[in-house]
Structures are given as C-alpha cells and as structure tokens.
N, CA, C and O atoms as a printed pandas DataFrame, in Angstrom:
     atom_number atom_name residue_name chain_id  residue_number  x_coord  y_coord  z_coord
0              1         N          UNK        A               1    0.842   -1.159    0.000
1              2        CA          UNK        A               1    0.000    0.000    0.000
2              3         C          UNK        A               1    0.899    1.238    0.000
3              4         O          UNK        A               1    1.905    1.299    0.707
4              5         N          UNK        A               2    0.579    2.041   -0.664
5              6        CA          UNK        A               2    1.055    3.562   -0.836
6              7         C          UNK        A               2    0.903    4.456   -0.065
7              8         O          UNK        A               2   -0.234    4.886    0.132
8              9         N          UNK        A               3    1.939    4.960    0.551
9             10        CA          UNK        A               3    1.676    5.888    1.621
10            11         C          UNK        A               3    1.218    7.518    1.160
11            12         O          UNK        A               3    0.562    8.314    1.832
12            13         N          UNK        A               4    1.828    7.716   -0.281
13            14        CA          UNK        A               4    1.259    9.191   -0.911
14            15         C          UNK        A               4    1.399    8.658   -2.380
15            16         O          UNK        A               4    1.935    7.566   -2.571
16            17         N          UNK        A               5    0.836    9.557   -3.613
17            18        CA          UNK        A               5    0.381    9.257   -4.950
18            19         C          UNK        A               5    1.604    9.191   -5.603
19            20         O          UNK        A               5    1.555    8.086   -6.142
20            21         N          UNK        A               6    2.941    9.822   -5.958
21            22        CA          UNK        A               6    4.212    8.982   -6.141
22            23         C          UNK        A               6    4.439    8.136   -6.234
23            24         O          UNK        A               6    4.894    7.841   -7.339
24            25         N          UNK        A               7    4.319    6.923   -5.092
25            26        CA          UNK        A               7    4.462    5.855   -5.022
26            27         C          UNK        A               7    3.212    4.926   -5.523
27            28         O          UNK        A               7    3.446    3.815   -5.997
28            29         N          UNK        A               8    2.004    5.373   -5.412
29            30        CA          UNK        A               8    1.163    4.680   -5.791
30            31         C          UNK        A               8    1.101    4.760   -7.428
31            32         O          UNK        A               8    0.416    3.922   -8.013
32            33         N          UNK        A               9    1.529    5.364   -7.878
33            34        CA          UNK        A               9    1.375    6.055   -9.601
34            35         C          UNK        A               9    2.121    4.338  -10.117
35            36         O          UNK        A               9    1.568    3.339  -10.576
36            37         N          UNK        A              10    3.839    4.675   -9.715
37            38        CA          UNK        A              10    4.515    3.476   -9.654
38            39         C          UNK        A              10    3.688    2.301   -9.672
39            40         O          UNK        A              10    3.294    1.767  -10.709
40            41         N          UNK        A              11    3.413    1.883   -8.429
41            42        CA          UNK        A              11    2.761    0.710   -8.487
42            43         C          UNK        A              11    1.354    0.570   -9.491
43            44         O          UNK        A              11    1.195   -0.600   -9.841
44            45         N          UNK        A              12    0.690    1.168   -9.829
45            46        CA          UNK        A              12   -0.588    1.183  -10.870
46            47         C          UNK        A              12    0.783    0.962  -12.145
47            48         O          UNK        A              12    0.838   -0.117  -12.734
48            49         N          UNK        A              13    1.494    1.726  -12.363
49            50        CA          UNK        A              13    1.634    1.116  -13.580
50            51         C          UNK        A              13    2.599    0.349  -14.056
51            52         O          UNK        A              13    2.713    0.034  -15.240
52            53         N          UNK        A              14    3.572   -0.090  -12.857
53            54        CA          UNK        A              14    4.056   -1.755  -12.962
54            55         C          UNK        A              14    3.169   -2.755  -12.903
55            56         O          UNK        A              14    3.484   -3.806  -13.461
56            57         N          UNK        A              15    2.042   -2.674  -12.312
57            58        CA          UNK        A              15    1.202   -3.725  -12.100
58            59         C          UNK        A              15    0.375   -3.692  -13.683
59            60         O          UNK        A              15    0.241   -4.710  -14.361
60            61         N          UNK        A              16   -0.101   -2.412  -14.075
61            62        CA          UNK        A              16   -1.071   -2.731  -15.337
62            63         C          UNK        A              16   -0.202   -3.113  -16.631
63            64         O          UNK        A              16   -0.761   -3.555  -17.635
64            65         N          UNK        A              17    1.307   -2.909  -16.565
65            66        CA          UNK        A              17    2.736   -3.355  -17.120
66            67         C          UNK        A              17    2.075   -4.744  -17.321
67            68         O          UNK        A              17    1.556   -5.221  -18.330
68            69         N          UNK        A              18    2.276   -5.371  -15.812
69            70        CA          UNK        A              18    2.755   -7.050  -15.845
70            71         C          UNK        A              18    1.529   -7.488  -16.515
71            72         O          UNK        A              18    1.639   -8.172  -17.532
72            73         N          UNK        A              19   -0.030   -7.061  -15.904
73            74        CA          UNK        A              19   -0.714   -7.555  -16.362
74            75         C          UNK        A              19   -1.118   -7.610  -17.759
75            76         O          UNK        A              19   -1.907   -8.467  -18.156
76            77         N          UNK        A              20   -0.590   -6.701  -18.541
77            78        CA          UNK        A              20   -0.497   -6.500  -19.897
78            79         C          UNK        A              20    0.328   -7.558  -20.191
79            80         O          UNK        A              20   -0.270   -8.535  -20.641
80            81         N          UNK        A              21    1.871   -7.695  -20.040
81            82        CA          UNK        A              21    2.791   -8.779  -20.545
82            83         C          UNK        A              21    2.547  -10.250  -20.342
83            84         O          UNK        A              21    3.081  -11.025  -21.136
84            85         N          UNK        A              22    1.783  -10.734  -19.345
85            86        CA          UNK        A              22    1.642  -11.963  -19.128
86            87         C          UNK        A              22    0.011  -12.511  -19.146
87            88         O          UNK        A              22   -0.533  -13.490  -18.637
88            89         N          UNK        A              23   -0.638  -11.030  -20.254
89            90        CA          UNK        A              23   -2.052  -12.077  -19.829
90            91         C          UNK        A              23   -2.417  -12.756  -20.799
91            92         O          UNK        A              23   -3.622  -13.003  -20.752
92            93         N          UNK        A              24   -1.679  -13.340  -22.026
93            94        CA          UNK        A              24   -1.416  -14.828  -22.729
94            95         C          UNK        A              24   -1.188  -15.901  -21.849
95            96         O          UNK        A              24   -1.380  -17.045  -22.261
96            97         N          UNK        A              25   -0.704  -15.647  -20.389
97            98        CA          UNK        A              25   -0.337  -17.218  -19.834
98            99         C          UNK        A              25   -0.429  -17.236  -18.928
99           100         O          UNK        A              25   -0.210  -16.546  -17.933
100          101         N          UNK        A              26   -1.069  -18.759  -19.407
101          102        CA          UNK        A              26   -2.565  -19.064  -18.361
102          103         C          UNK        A              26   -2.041  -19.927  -16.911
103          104         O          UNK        A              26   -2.724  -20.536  -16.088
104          105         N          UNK        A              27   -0.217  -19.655  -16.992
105          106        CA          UNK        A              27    0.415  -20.245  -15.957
106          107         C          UNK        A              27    0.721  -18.999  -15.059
107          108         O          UNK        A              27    1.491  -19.128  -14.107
108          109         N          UNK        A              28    0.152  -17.832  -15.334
109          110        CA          UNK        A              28    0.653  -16.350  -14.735
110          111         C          UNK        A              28   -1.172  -16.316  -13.852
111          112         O          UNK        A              28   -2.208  -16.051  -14.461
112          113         N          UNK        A              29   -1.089  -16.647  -12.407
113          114        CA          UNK        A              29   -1.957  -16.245  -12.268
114          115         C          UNK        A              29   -2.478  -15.335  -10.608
115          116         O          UNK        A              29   -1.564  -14.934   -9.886
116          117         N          UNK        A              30   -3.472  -15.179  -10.316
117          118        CA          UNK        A              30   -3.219  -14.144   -8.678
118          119         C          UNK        A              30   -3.686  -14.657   -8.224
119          120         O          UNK        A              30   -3.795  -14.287   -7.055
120          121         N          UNK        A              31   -4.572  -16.228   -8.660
121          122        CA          UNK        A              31   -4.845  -17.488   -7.621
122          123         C          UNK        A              31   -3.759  -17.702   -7.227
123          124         O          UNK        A              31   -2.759  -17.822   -7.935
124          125         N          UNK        A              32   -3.830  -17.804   -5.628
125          126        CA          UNK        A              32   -2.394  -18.180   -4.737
126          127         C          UNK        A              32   -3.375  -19.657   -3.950
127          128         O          UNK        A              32   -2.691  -20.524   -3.405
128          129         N          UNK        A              33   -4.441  -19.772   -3.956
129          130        CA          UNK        A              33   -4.764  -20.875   -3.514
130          131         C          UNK        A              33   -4.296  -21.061   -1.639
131          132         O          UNK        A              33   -4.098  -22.146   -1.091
132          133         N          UNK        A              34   -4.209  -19.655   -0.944
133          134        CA          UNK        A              34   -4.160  -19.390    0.150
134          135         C          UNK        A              34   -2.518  -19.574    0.453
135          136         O          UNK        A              34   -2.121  -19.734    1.607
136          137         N          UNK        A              35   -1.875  -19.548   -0.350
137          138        CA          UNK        A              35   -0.114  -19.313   -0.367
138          139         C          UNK        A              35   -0.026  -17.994   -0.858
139          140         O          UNK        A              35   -0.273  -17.412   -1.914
140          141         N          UNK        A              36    0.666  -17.554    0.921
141          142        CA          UNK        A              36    1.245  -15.781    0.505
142          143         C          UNK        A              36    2.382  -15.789   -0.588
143          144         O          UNK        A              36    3.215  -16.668   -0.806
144          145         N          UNK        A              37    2.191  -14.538   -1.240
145          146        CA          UNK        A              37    2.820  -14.370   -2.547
146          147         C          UNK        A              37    4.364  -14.526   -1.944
147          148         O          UNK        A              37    5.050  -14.437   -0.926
148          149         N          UNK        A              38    4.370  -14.736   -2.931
149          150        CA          UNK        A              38    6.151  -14.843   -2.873
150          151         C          UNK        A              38    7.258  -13.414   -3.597
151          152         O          UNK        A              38    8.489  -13.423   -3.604
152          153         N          UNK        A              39    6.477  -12.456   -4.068
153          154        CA          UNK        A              39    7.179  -11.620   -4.211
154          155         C          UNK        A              39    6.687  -10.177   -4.022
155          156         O          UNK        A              39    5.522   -9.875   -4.277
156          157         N          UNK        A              40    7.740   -9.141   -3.497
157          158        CA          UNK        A              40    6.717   -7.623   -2.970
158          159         C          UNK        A              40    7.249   -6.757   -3.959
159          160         O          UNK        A              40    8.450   -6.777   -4.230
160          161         N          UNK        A              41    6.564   -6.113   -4.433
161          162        CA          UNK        A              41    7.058   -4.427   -4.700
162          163         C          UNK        A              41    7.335   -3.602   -4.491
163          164         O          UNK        A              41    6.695   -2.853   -5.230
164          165         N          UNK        A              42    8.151   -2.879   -3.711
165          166        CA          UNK        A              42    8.989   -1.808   -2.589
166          167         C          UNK        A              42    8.882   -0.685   -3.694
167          168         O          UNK        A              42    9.398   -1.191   -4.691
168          169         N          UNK        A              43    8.452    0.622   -4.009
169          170        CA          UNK        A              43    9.060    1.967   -4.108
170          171         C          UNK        A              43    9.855    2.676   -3.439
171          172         O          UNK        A              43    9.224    3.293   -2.580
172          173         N          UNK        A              44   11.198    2.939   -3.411
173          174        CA          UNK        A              44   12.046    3.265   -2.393
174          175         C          UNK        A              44   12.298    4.742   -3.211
175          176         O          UNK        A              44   12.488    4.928   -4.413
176          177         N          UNK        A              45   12.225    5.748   -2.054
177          178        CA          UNK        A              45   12.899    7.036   -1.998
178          179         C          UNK        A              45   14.036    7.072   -2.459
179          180         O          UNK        A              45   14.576    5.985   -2.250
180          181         N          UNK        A              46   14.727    7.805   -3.014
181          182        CA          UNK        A              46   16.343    7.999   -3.236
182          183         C          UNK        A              46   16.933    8.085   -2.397
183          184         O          UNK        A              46   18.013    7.503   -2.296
184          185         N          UNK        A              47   16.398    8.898   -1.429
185          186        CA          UNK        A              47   17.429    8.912   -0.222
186          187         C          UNK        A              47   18.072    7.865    0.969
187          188         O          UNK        A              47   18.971    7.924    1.807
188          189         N          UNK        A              48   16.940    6.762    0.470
189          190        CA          UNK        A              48   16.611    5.469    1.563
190          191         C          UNK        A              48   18.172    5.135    1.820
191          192         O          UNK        A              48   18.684    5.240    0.706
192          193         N          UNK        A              49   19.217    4.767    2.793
193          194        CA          UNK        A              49   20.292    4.212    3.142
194          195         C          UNK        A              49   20.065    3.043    2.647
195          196         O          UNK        A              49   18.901    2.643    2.620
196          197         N          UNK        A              50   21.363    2.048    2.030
197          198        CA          UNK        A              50   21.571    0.615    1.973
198          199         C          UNK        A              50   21.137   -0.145    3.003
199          200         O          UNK        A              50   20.426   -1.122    2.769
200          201         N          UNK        A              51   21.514    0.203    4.334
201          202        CA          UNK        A              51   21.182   -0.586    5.693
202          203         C          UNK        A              51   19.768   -0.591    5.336
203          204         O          UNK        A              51   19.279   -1.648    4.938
204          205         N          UNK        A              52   18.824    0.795    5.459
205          206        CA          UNK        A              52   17.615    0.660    5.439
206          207         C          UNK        A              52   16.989   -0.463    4.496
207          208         O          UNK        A              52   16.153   -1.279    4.885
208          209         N          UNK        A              53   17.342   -0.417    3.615
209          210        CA          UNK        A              53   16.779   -1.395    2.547
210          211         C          UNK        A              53   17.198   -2.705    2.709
211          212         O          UNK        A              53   16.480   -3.578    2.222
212          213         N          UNK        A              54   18.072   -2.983    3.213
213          214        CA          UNK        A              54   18.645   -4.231    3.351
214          215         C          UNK        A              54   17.549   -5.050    4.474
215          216         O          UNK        A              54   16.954   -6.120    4.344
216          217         N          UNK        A              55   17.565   -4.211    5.437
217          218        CA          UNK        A              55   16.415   -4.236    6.650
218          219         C          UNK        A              55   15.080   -4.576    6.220
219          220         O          UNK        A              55   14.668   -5.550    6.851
220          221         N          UNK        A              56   14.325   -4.169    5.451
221          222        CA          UNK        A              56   13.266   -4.341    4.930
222          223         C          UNK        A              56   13.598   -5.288    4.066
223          224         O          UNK        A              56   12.689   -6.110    4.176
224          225         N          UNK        A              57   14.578   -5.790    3.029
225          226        CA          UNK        A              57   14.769   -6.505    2.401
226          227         C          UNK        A              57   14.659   -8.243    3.178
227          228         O          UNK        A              57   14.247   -9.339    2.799
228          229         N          UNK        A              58   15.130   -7.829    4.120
229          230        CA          UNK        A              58   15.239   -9.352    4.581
230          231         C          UNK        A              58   14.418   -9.697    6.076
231          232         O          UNK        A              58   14.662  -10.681    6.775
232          233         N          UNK        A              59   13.574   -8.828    6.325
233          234        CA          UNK        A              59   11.766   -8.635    6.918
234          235         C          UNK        A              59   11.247   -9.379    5.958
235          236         O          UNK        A              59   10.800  -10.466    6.322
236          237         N          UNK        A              60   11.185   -9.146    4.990
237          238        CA          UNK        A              60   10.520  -10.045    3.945
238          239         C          UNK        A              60   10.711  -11.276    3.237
239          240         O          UNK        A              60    9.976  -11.940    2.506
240          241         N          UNK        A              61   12.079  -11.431    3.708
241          242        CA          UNK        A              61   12.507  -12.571    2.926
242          243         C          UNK        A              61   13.241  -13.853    3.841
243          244         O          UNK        A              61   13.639  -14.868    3.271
C-alpha cells in the first residue's frame, strides 16, 4: 500500500505493465490458492540508506 500518490502512480503502472505482458499465460496467475505471494514491490525514496533497505529486504525474505 502507498503511503502518498508517487508511489502509488509506480505501483498502478508496474502492475497494469505485468498484467499487460503476461495475460497470454494461463500459468501467470493471482490465484495463490491461500499461499502468501512470494514476491513484494517496494518503491524506495532515493534517499533510503543501503542498511535501510537491506532491513526491509530481509523482513521479507
């Protein structure tokens, strides 16, 4: 979720991206069948430190 419209802009249009590129295949799908996704989308600030990201990087992983 997007904390201000910047970041949310991003995410609308990587997401309407993917869904454009992969909606021929019918192995691409957002049935998870109650298995959390396996991958996130981060918008990171420029200013964000390496540590910081690394931190969140591996919260998630």
């Amino acid at each position: 979720m997007a904390k201000n419209t910047p970041p949310f802009e991003w995410i609308v249009t990587i997401r309407g991206n993917l869904d454009f590129l992969f909606r021929d295949r019918p192995d691409v799908s957002e049935e998870e069948g109650g298995i959390p996704p396996r991958s996130y989308l981060k918008c990171c600030r420029r200013d964000n430190s390496f540590n910081n990201l690394l931190r969140k990087h591996l919260f998630f992983f």
